[in-house]
C-alpha positions as CSV (number, residue, x, y, z in Angstrom):
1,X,-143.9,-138.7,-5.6
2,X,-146.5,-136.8,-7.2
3,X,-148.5,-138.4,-10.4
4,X,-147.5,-135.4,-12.0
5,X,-143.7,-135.7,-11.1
6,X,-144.4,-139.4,-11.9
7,X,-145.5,-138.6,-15.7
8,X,-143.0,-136.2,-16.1
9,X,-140.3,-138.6,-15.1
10,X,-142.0,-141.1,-17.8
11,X,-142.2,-138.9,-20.8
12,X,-138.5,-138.2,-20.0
13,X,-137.7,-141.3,-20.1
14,X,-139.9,-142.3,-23.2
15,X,-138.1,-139.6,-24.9
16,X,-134.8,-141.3,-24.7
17,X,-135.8,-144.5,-25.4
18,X,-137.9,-143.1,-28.8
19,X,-134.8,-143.2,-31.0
20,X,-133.6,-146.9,-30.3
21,X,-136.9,-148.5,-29.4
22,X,-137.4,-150.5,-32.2
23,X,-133.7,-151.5,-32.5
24,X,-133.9,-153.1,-29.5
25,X,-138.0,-154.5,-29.0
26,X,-139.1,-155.2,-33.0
27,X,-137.8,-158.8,-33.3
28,X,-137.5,-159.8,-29.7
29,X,-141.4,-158.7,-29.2
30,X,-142.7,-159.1,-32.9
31,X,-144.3,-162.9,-32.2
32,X,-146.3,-161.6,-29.1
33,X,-147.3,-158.6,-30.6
34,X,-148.7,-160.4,-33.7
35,X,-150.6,-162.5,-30.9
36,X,-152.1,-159.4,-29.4
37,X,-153.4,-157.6,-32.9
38,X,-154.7,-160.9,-33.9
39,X,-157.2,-161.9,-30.5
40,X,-157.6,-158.2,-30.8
41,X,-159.5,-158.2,-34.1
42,X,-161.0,-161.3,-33.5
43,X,-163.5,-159.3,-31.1
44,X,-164.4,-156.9,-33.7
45,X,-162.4,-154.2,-36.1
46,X,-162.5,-151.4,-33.5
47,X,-159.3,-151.5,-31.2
48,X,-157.6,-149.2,-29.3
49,X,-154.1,-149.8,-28.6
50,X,-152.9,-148.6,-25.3
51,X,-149.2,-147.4,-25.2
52,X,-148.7,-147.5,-29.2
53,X,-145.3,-146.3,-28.5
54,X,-143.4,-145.9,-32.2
55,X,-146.4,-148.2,-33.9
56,X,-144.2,-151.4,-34.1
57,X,-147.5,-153.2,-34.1
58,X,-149.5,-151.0,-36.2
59,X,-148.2,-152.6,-39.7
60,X,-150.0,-155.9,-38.6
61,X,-153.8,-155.1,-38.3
62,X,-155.9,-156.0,-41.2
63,X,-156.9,-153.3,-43.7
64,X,-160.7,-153.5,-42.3
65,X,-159.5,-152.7,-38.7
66,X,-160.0,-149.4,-37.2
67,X,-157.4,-148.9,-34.8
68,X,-156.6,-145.9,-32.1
69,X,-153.6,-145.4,-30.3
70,X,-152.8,-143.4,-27.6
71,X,-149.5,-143.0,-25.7
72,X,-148.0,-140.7,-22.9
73,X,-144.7,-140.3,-25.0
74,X,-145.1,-137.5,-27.9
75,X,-141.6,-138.5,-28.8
76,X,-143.1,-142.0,-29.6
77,X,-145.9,-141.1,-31.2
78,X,-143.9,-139.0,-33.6
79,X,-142.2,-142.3,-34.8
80,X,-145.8,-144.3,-34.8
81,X,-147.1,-141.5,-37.4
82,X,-143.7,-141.2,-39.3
83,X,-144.5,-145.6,-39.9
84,X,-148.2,-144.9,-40.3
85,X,-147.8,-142.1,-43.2
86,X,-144.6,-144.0,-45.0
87,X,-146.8,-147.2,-45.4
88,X,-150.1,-145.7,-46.2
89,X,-151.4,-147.3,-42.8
90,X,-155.2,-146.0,-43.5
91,X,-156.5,-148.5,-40.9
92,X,-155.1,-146.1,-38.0
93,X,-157.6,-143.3,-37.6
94,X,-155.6,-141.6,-34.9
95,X,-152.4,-141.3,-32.4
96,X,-152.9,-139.2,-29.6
97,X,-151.1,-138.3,-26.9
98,X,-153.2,-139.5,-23.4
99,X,-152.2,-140.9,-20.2
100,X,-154.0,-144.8,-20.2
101,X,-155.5,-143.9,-16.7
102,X,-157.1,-141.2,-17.9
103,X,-158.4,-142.0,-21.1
104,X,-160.8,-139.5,-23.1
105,X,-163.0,-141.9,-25.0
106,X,-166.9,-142.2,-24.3
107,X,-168.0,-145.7,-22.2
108,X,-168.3,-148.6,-24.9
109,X,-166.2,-147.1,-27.6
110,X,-164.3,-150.2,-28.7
111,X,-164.4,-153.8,-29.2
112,X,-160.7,-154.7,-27.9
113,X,-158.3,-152.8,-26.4
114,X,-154.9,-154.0,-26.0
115,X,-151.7,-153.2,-24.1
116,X,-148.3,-154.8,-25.3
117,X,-145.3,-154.2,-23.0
118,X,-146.8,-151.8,-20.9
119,X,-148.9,-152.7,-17.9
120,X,-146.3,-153.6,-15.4
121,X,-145.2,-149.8,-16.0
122,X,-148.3,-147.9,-15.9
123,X,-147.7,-146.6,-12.0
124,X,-151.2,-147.4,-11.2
125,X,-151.8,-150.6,-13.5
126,X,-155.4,-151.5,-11.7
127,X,-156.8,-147.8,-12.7
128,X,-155.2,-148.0,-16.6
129,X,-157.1,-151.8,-16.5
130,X,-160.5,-149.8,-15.1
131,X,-160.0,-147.6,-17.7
132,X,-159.7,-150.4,-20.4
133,X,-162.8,-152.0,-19.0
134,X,-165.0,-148.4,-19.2
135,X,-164.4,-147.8,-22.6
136,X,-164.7,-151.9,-24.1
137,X,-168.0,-152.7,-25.2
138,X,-169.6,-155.6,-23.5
139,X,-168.9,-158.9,-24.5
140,X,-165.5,-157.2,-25.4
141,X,-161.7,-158.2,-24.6
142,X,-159.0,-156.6,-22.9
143,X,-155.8,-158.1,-24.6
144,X,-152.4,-158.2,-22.6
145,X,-149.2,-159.0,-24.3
146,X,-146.8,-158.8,-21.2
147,X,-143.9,-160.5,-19.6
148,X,-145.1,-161.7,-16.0
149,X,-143.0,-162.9,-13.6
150,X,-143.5,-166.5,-12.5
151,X,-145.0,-166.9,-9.2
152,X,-142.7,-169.5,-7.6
153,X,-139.9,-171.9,-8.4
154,X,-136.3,-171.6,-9.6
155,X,-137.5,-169.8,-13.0
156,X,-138.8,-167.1,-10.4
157,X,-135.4,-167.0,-8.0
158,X,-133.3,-166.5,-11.4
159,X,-136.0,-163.6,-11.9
160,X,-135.6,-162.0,-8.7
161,X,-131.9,-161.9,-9.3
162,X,-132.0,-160.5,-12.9
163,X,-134.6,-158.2,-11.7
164,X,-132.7,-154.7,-11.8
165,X,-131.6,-155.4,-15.6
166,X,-135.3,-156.8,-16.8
167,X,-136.9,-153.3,-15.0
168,X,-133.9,-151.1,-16.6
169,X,-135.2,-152.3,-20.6
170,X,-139.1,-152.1,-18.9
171,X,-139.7,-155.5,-17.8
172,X,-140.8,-156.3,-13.7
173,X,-141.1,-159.5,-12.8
174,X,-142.0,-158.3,-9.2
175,X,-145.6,-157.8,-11.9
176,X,-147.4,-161.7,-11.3
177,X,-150.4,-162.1,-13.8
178,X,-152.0,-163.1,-10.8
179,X,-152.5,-159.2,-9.8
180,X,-154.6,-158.8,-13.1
181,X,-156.5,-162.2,-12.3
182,X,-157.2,-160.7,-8.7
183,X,-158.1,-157.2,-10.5
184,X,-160.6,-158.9,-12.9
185,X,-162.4,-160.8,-10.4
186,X,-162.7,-158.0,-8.0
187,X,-164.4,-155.6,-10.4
188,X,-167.4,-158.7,-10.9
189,X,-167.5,-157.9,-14.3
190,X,-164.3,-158.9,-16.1
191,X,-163.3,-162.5,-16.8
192,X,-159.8,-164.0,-17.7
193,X,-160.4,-166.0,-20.5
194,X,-157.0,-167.3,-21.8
195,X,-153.2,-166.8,-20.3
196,X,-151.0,-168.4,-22.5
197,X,-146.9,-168.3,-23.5
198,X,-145.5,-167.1,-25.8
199,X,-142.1,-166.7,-27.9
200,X,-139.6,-166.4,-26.5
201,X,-139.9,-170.0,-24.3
202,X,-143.0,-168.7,-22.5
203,X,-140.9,-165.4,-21.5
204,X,-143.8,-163.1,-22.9
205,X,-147.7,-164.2,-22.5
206,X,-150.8,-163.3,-23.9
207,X,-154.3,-162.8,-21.5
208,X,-157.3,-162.2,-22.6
209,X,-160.0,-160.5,-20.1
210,X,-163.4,-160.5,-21.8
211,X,-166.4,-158.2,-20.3
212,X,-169.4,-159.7,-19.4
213,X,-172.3,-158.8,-22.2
């Protein structure tokens, strides 16, 4: 399949899920998204948030942030400026639509960029995680709120089994953190700082990848 057919078959799908996205991820993903804003901020107010979706995460930044989010879905984006102009969000200075492998931001635009939820979806997860890297500023943070799936044991054969349902609400534990470890250490330049579990029982984890400066 064509990445064109591939994006196509996305936005379609993005569009169906805009109207009860939030009914079903706000509370189950609030705690990890919380996570991701704050290590986000703590590298400096300029973030851009990769795969806003409908802005379920938007309402947490600080008022001095200065946060950017982009997303392939227009139908999500819709919702994520429908939240942004109901609570008087003036800490996001834009939505766009843009596809996160082909972001059009110069080199060195932001301190953090974060993806919640998303990077085991992105069809081509190590070029989405080059572009991350091209447009953090050194000494800057890629922040990853994700669920991986564990590499071995009987947490990992219950995965396998549940996998079909866990990929059907956007969740692939086939995804191992250990690809994004392999990634950063291949480019020479990226460094994973932190992986650590979150709620619910470790299911969801936070990584932070920080660019050498």
């Amino acid at each position: 399949m064509t990445d064109g057919a591939t994006t196509v078959l996305m936005r379609k799908a993005y569009a169906r899920w805009a109207p009860i996205y939030d009914l079903v991820y706000d509370k189950l993903t609030e705690p990890a998204a919380r996570a991701a804003v704050n290590a986000a901020v703590a590298c400096g107010p300029k973030v851009l948030e990769a795969g806003v979706g409908t802005g379920l995460s938007l309402g947490y930044y600080p008022a001095h942030a200065e946060v950017y989010g982009v997303d392939l879905s227009e139908d999500m984006l819709r919702r994520a400026q429908e939240k942004v102009d109901r609570r008087g969000l003036t800490h996001v200075k834009s939505l766009q639509v843009m596809d996160v492998t082909r972001l059009g931001f110069p080199d060195g635009t932001f301190d953090a960029v974060t993806a919640q939820f998303i990077i085991t979806l992105v069809p081509e997860p190590e070029t989405a995680l080059n572009e991350f890297m091209r447009v953090l500023k050194p000494g800057g943070e890629i922040i990853l709120a994700n669920h991986w799936g564990q590499p071995s044991g009987p947490v990992a054969k219950v995965e396998e089994m549940v996998s079909p349902i866990a990929k059907a609400i956007g969740w692939s534990s086939a995804f191992k953190a250990a690809r994004v470890e392999d990634w950063a250490r291949q480019t020479g330049r990226m460094e994973v700082v932190e992986l650590r579990s979150l709620f619910p029982s470790g299911f969801f984890k936070l990584m932070r990848i920080k660019k050498n400066a």
